[in-house]
N, C-alpha and C positions, 0 to 999 in steps of 0.2 A: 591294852595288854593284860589290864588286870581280869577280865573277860574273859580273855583267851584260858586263864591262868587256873581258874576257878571250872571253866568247861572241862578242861585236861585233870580237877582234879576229881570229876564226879565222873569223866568217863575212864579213869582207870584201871578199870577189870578189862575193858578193852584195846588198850594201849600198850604196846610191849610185847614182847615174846612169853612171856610169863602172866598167869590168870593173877593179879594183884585185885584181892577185894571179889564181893559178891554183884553177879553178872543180874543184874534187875532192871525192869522197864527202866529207871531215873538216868541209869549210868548207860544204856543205849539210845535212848534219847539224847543224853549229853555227845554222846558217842557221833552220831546222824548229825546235829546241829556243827558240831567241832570239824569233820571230815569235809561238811558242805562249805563251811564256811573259810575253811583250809584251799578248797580248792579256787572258790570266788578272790578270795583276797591273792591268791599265787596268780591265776589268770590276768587279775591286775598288773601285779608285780611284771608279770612277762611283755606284758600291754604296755610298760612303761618303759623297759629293756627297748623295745625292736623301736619307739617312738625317739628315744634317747640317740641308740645307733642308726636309726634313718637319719636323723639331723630334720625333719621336714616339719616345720610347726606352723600351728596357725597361731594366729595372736589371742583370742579368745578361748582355745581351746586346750595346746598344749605349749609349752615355753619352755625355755633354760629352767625355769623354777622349780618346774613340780619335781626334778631332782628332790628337792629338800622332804618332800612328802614321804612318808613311811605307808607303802599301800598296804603292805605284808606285816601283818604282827607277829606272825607264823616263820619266820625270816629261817628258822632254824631248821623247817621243813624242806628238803628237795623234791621235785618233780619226782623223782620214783618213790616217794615214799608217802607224798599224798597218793600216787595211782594204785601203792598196794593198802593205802586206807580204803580204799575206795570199793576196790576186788573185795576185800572181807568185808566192807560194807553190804555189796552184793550180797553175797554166801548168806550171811546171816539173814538180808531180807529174803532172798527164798528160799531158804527152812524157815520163812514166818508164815508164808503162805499165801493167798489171795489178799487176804487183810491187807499187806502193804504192798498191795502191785501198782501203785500210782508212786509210793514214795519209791517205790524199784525202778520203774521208769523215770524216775525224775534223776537218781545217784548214776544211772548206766549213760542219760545223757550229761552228764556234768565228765564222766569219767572221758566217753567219746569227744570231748568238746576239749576236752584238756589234752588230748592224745592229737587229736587235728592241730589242736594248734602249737603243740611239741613238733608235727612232724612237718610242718611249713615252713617252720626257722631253720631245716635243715640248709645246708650249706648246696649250692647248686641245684636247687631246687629236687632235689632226691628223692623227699618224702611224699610226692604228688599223689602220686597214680596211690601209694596206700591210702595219704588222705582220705582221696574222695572217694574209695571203698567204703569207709568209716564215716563216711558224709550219706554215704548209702543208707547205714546201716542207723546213724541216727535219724535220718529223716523215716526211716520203719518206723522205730521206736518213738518218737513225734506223732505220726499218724495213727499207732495203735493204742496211744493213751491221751489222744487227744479228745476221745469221745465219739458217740456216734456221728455219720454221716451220712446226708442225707442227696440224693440226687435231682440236683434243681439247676434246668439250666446248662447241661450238661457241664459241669462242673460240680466239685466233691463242694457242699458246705457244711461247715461245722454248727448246730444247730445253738453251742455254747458264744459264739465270734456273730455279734452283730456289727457290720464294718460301717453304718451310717453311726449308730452311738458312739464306737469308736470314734468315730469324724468329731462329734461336737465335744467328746470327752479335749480333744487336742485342743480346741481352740484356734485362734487365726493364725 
């Protein structure tokens, strides 16, 4: 948490309803790293809710225990209030321009990723049919910053994903 502590306190001209402090590369950098990290650590925390109330564990994987884990340093953040980090996060990378259309692709799927998985814990399964619009729409957004492709095969491949090194990277 003291992490957490020190990022909130360099991204402070971006934090708040009010411009506190001068808006410079250091304090949106802090900015980017605090929002993304905001939203991995909530993802978690959510991961550990729906695991908690299924009751279904495996022995190795999840148990009564990890209760006691704090996945969330961020604990004070709600789910609307990382997604509207996340929308300003947006805004400002595109008034930055081409320059950061890989790290805009990277915040818009975190944003869609945390929206899918808000709208699956819906109660009677409700949130479906928008889900997987949003499942559409990241899987776009996936494919158009994944890099060129190339047609071999008749299937798309990614010239960056070689899946035999992948293979020996895993191991047995």
């Amino acid at each position: 948490s003291y992490g957490v502590g020190e990022l909130a306190k360099l991204a402070r001209p971006y934090l708040g309803d009010e411009v506190v402090g001068q808006r410079d590369e250091t304090a949106f950098l802090a900015y980017v790293v605090l929002t993304l990290s905001a939203v991995s650590c909530k993802l978690c925390e959510l991961t550990q809710e729906l695991v908690r109330m299924a009751d279904v564990y495996e022995e190795e994987d999840y148990s009564l225990y990890i209760g006691s884990l704090q996945l969330d340093p961020f604990g004070a953040l709600s789910v609307e209030k990382i997604k509207s980090m996340l929308l300003d996060l947006e805004s400002n990378l595109e008034r930055r321009g081409e320059a950061s259309a890989s790290l805009l692709a990277i915040v818009k799927m975190r944003r869609l990723h945390l929206e899918i998985f808000v709208l699956f814990d819906k109660p009677d399964l409700s949130g479906i049919p928008t889900a997987l619009k949003l499942l559409e729409q990241l899987k776009t957004i996936f494919e158009n910053a994944a890099g060129p492709k190339n047609r071999k095969n008749d299937c798309d491949v990614n010239p960056y994903f070689d899946p035999l090194l992948c293979q020996k990277l895993l191991g047995p």
